[in-house]
N, C-alpha and C positions, 0 to 999 in steps of 0.2 A: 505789318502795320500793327501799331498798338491800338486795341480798343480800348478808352476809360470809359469810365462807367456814367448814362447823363447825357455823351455824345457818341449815339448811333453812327454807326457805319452805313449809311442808307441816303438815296438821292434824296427823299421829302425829306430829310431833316436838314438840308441846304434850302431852307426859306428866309426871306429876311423881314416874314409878318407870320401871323396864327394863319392856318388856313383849315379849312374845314374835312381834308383827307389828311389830317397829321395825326399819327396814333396818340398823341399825347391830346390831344384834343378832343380827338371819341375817347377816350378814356375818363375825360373832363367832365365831358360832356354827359355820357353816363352816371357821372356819380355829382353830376348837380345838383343844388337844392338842398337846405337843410332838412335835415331828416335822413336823407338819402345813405346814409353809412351806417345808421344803425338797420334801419330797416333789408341793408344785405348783411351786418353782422347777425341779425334774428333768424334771416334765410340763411347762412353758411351752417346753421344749429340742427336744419333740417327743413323741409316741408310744414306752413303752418296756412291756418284760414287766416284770413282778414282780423278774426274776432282773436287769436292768438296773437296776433302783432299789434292790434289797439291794446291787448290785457299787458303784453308785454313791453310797450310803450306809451304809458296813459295819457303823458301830456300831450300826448299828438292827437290832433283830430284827426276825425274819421275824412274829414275833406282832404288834407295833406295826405293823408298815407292814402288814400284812393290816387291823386294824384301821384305822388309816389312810385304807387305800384304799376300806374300805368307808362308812368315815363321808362322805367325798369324793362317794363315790356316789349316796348320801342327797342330801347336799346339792344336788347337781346339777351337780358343779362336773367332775365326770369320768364317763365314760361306759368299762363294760369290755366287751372284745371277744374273747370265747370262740369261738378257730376249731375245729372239727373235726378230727380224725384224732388219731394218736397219735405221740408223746404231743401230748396237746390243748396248744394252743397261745392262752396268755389275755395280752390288751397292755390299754393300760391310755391314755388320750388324754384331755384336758382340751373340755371344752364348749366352745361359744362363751362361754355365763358363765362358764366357768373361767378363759379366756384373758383377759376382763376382771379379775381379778383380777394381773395381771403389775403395769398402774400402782398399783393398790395397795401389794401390795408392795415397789415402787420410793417409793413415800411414805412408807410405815412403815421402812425403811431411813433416807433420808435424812432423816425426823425422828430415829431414834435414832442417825446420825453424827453431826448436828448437835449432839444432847443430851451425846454422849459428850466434845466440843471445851469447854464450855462447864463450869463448875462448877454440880453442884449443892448448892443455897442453899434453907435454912429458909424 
């Protein structure tokens, strides 16, 4: 059998609606929300605080990227690390799944330069 690329070889991707165990869907789902792709390109750079991702994304509020980082956390895609003392000191570091998500995002890039070269057509 020929795989192409787009259509998985896999029972879930014989759906005929979205369903909530489709990996294209947690994948979605993960990366909800604007903001949400710069805030894992800031994590894929390394380990940062809270005060590192506001310095390095200023127009984002401190509400969004709190919410943000918390929905990240759900997902499984980042992991937070509450040190001890004062003032308490919280970073903020991408999973191993998280770091899989770096080629993604270098896909969905280079489909939208590509889309952007090109006109679009009815």
């Amino acid at each position: 059998m020929i795989r192409r690329p787009g259509l998985p070889d896999d029972p879930r991707a014989a759906v005929a609606e979205p369903t909530p165990s489709c990996p294209v869907e947690i994948a979605l789902a993960a990366l909800r929300g604007r903001w949400t792709t710069l805030v894992v390109r800031e994590l894929l750079r390394g380990e940062r605080t809270f005060t590192e991702l506001a310095q390095a994304l200023p127009a984002l509020s401190d509400k969004v990227l709190s919410d943000r980082l918390a929905q990240l956390a759900r997902s499984g895609v980042l992991v937070r690390d509450r040190r001890p003392g004062w003032p308490p000191r919280t970073s903020y570091r991408l999973t191993p799944q998280g770091h899989r998500l770096g080629p993604v995002l270098q896909a969905l890039w280079d489909w939208g330069a590509e889309g952007m070269a090109a006109p679009i057509s009815d």
